[in-house]
KOLDO-53002 format. One record per residue (C-alpha): residue in three letters; z, y, x negated. Coordinates in steps of 0.02 Angstrom, whole numbers, padded with zeros to 5 digits, always signed. Example, Ala and Ser with C-alpha at 12.3 -4.5 7.8 and 13.67 -1.06 7.14 Angstrom:
2
ALA+00390-00225-00615/SER+00357-00053-00684/
REM end
This chain:
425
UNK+03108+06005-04874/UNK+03264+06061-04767/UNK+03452+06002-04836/UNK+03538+05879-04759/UNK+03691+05889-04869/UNK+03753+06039-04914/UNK+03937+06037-05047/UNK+04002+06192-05100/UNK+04158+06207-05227/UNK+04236+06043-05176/UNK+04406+05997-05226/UNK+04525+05829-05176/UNK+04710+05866-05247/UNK+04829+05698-05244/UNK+05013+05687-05272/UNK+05076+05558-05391/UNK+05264+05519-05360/UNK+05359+05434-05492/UNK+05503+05348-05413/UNK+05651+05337-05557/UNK+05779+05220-05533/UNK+05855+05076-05620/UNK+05792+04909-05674/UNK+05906+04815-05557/UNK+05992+04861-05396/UNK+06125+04776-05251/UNK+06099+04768-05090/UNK+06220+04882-05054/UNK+06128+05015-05176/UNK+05977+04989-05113/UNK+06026+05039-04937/UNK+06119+05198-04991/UNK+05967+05243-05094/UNK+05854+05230-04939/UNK+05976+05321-04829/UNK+05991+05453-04950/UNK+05814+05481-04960/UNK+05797+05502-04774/UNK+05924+05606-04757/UNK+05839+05722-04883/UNK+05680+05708-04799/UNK+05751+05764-04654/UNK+05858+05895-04737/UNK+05692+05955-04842/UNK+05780+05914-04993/UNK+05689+05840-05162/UNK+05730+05685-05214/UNK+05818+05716-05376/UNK+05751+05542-05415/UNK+05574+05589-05402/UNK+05442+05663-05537/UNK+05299+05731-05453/UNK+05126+05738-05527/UNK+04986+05811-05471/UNK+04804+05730-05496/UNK+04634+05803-05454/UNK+04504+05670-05420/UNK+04359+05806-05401/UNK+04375+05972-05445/UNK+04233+06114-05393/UNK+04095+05996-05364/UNK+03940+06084-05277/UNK+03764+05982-05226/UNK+03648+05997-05119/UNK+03539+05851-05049/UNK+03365+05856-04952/UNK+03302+05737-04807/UNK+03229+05594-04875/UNK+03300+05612-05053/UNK+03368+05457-05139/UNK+03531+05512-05232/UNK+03618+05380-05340/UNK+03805+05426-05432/UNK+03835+05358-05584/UNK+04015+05341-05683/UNK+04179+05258-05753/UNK+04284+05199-05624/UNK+04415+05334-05577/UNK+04279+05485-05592/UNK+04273+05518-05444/UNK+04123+05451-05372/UNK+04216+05345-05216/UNK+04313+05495-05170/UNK+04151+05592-05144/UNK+04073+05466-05044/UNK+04239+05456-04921/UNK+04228+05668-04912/UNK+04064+05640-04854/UNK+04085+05506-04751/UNK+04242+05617-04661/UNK+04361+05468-04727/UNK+04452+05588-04817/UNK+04489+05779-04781/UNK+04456+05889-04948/UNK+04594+06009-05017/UNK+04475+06145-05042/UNK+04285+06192-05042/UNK+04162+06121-04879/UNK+04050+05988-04825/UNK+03886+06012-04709/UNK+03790+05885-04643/UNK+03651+05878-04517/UNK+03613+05702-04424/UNK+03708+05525-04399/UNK+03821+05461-04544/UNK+03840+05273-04571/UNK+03920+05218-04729/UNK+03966+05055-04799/UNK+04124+05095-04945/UNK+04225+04965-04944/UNK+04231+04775-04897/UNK+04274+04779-04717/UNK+04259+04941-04667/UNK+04251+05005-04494/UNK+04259+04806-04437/UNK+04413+04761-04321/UNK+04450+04603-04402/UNK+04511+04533-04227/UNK+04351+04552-04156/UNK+04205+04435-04178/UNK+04027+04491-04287/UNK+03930+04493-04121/UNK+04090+04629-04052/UNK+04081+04720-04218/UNK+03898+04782-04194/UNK+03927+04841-04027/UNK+04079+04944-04085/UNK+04022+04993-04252/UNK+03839+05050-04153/UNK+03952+05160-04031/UNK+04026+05225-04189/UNK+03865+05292-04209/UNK+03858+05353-04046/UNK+03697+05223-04007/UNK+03696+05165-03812/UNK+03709+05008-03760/UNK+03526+04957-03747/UNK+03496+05018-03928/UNK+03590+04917-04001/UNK+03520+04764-03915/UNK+03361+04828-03963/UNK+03411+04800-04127/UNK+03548+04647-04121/UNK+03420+04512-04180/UNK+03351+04604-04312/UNK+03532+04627-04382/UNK+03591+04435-04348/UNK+03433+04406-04453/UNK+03454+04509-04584/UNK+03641+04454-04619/UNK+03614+04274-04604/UNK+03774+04236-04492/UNK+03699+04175-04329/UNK+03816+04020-04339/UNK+03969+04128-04368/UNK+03930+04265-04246/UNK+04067+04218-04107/UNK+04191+04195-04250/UNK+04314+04322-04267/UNK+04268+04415-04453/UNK+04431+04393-04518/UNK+04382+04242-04566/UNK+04230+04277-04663/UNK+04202+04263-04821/UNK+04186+04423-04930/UNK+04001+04412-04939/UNK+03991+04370-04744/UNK+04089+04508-04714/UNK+03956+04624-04820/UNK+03815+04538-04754/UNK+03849+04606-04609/UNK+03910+04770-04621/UNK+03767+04822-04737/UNK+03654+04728-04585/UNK+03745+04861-04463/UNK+03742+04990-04568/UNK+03563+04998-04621/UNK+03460+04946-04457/UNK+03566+05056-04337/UNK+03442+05208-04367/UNK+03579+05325-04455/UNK+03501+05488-04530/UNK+03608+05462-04677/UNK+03646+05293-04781/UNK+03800+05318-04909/UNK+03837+05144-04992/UNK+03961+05133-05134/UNK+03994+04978-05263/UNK+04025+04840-05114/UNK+03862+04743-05122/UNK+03901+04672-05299/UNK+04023+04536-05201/UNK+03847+04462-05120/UNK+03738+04344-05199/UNK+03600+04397-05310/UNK+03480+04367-05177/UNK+03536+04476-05041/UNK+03563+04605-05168/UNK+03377+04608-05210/UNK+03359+04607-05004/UNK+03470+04759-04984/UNK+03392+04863-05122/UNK+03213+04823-05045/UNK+03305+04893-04866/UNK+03353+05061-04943/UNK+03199+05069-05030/UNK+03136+05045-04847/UNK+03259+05172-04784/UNK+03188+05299-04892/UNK+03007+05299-04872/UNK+03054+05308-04652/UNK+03116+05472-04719/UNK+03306+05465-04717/UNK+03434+05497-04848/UNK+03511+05388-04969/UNK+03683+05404-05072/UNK+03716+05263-05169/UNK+03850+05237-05306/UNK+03847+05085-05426/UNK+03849+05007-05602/UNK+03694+04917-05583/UNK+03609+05056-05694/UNK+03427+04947-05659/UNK+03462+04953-05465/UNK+03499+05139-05486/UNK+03325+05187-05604/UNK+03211+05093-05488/UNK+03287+05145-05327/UNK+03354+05337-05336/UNK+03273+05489-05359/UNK+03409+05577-05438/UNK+03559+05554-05535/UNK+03725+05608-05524/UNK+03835+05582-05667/UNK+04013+05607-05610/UNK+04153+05613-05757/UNK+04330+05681-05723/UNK+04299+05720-05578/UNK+04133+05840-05585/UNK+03949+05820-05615/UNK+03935+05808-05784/UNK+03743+05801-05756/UNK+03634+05812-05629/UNK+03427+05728-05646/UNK+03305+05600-05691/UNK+03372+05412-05665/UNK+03328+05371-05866/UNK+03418+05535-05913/UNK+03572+05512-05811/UNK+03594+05324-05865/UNK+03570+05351-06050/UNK+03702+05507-06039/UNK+03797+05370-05942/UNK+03805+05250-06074/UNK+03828+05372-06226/UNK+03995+05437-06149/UNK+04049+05262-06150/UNK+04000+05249-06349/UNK+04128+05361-06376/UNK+04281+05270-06326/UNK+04396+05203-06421/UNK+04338+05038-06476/UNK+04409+04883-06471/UNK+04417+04686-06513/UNK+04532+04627-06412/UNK+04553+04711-06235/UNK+04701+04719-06110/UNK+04636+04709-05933/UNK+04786+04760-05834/UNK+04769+04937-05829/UNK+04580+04949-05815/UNK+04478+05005-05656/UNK+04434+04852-05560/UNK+04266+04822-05470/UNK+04327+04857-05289/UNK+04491+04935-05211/UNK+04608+04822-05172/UNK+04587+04685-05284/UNK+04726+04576-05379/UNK+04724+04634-05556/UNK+04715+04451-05616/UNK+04614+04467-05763/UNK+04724+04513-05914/UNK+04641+04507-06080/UNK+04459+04467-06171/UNK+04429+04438-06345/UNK+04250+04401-06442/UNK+04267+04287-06596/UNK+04128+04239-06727/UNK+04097+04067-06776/UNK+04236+04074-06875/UNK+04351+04111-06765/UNK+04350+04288-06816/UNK+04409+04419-06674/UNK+04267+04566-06709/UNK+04146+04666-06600/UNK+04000+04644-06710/UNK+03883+04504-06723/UNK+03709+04478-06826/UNK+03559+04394-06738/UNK+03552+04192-06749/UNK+03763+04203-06748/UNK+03848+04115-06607/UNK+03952+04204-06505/UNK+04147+04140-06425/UNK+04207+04256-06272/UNK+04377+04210-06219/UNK+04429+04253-06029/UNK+04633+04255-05998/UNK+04668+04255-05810/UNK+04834+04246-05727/UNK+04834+04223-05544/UNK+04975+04168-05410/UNK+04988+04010-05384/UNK+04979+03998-05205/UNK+04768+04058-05231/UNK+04648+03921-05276/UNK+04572+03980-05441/UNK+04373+03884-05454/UNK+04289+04012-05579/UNK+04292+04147-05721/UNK+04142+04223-05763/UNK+04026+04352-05863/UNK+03877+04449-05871/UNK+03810+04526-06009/UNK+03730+04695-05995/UNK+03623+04796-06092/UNK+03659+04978-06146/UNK+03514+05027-06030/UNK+03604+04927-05899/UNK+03494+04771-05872/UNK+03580+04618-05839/UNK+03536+04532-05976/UNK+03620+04351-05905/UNK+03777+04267-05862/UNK+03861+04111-05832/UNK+04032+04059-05741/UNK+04117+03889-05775/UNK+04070+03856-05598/UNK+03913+03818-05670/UNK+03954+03743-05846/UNK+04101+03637-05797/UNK+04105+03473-05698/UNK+04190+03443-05536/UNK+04319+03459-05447/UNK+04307+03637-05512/UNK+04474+03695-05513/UNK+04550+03799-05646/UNK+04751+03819-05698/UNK+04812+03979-05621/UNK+04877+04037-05793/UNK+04772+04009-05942/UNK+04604+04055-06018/UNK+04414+03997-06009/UNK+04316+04001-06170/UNK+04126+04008-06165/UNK+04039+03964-06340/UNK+03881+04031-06351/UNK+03753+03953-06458/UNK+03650+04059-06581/UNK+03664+04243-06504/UNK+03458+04277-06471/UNK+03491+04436-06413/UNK+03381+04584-06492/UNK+03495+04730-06602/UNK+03574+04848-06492/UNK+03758+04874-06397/UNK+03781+04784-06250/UNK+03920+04742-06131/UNK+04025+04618-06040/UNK+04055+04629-05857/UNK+04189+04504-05833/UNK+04267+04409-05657/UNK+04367+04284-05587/UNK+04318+04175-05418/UNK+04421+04063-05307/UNK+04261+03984-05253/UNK+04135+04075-05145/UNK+04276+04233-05138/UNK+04283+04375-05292/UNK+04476+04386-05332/UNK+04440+04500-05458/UNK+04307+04599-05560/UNK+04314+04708-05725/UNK+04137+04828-05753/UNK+04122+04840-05952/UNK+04277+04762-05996/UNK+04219+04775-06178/UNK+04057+04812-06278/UNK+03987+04739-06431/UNK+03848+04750-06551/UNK+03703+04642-06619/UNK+03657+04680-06786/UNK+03461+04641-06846/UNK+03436+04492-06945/UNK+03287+04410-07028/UNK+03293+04280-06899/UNK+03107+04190-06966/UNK+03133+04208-07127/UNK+02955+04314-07153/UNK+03051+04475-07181/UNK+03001+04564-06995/UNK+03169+04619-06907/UNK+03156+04638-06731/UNK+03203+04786-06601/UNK+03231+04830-06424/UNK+03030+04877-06438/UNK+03015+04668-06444/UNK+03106+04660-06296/UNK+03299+04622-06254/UNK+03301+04421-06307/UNK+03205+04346-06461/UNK+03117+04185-06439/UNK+03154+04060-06562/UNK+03078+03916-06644/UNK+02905+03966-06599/UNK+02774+03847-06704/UNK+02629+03944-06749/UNK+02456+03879-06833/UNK+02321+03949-06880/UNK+02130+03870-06834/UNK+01992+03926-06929/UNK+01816+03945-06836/UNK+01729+03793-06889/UNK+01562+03836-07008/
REM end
């Protein structure tokens, strides 16, 4: 099978540039300070009130991918894994090392991308398919099928800057999948769309595949990435820490994360969020025991408190905070938002904190993991992956002795009568 991809020694250098300057500043300083530093822009001067930093988001990554292969990338946020995808996507320009690749690129990255937001959805086909360098008459060929897949025939002639996020993704996955491109590359972005049209873009790729073209796809969703990809890229620090099997790559995935530092009580604001561009509104989560204990470890049959602190201007209408709790082998174990659990009007305060008290924990022993977010209704203001991970210790939860495992399954059913019935003599 010929390559299609071809990465050799890849490198992407940025430079971080810490502005120093005082807390508090007039006017008057403030416009000397900018005239000073044009002046020694122009005079090719450093700023002596600049530290600069360099940071290297990949360094010497090589890969090679066949036609037709399914390649997911796995890893932390900030590995490296979106950088790769713009490289190869010719978003962004490498510092060192090359790129090859044979065919017709379409990739969907971010929320948005390569839509003018002035133009309506039925204009953004047409441009994104000459993007592609389609005619005319193929992408009318293939306009209905797109309008059908996205389910936005009623806000077609609407300009997309007024779509929701999941409109918006609706339809540039739409785009991006049925306009024939050799190569698919789709990053994190289709975790802002419903459940449903999840499972209806994974069964596209999967479609995608077996026509013969390739597939890049970076996510979290470690189930989405064993039952759809091939192989596995695990990116850390910026280079392939692994490279194999789906249940492999996951399970090195999750043991790197074991190995952080742990903690009971976590502060959101410097963490990787879930997309680019998001407000970092989310600001602390804590787990408490019954009694009202902050700790990380729970026993089977204990009830579980998991307190969400959100802070978020007030000029956005805050509906919903959320979670999802997530197995070490990454299954989505379940989830609930107060959305769901709280009457109308369903509007939280802009500053506070939403506490979920779950009843007897019926999960099986293991480590799991809570993805965390906060909604202003049907819009994702912001999003943290693993926000914090905690364990379920085993517990004799029918008092017969028999402890459970993950070989029982991921949830234990309770109160389960059971009689025995003779044959009759």
């Amino acid at each position: 099978m010929t390559s299609i991809i071809k990465v050799e020694n890849l490198g992407k250098k940025y430079v971080l540039r810490h502005q120093q300057k005082a807390a508090y500043q007039t006017l008057r300083e403030s416009i000397y300070s900018g005239l000073k530093r044009v002046k020694e822009r122009i005079l090719g001067r450093g700023s002596a009130f600049q530290s600069k930093e360099e940071f290297w988001a990949l360094k010497e990554v090589s890969l090679e991918v066949k036609q037709g292969e399914r390649l997911g990338i796995i890893g932390r946020n900030g590995a490296g894994k979106s950088t790769l995808l713009k490289i190869l996507s010719r978003i962004t320009v490498p510092t060192r090392g090359r790129v090859l690749l044979k065919g017709r690129t379409a990739s969907l990255l971010e929320v948005g991308t390569g839509f003018h937001p002035e133009l309506t959805g039925r204009e953004n086909i047409f441009l994104n398919g000459a993007v592609l360098g389609m005619t005319r008459g193929e992408i009318k060929k293939k306009f209905d099928e797109i309008v059908a897949f996205a389910e936005v025939e009623k806000f077609l002639d609407t300009p997309v800057k007024r779509y929701s996020s999941g409109m918006y993704v609706r339809l540039a996955f739409a785009v991006a999948a049925h306009l024939e491109p050799e190569i698919l590359m789709v990053d994190e972005v289709l975790a802002v769309g419903d459940v449903g049209f999840q499972e209806k873009c994974l069964g596209k790729m999967d479609d995608i595949a077996r026509e013969g073209r390739t597939l890049l796809f970076v996510s979290h969703n470690m189930g989405a990435i064993k039952k759809l990809c091939s192989r596995v890229l695990l990116v850390q620090e910026g280079q392939i820490a692994f490279e194999g099997p789906p249940g492999t790559a996951v399970e090195k995935y999750f043991k790197a994360s074991l190995n952080r530092e742990r903690s009971v009580s976590v502060d959101l604001s410097d963490h990787a969020r879930r997309l680019k561009g998001m407000g970092k509104y989310l600001k602390k989560v804590v787990l408490k025991n019954a009694a009202g204990k902050t700790t990380n470890t729970f026993t089977q049959g204990e009830s579980i408190a998991i307190e969400i602190k959100h802070e978020v201007p007030e000029d956005i209408l805050v509906s919903t905070a959320g979670f999802t709790i997530v197995s070490s082998e990454g299954i989505r174990v379940g989830g609930v938002n107060s959305f769901m659990t709280l009457p109308p009007p369903h509007r939280l305060p802009n500053s506070g904190k939403v506490v979920f008290q779950l009843p007897p924990c019926l999960l099986t022993p293991g480590k799991y993991y809570l993805n965390i977010s906060v909604g202003s209704y049907h819009k994702l203001l912001d999003q943290v992956d693993e926000a914090i991970d905690f364990d379920i210790e085993p517990e004799d939860i029918y008092g017969t002795g028999y402890l459970l495992t993950r070989a029982n399954g991921l949830v234990s059913i309770m109160n389960v009568k059971t009689e025995i019935i003779p044959n009759e003599q």
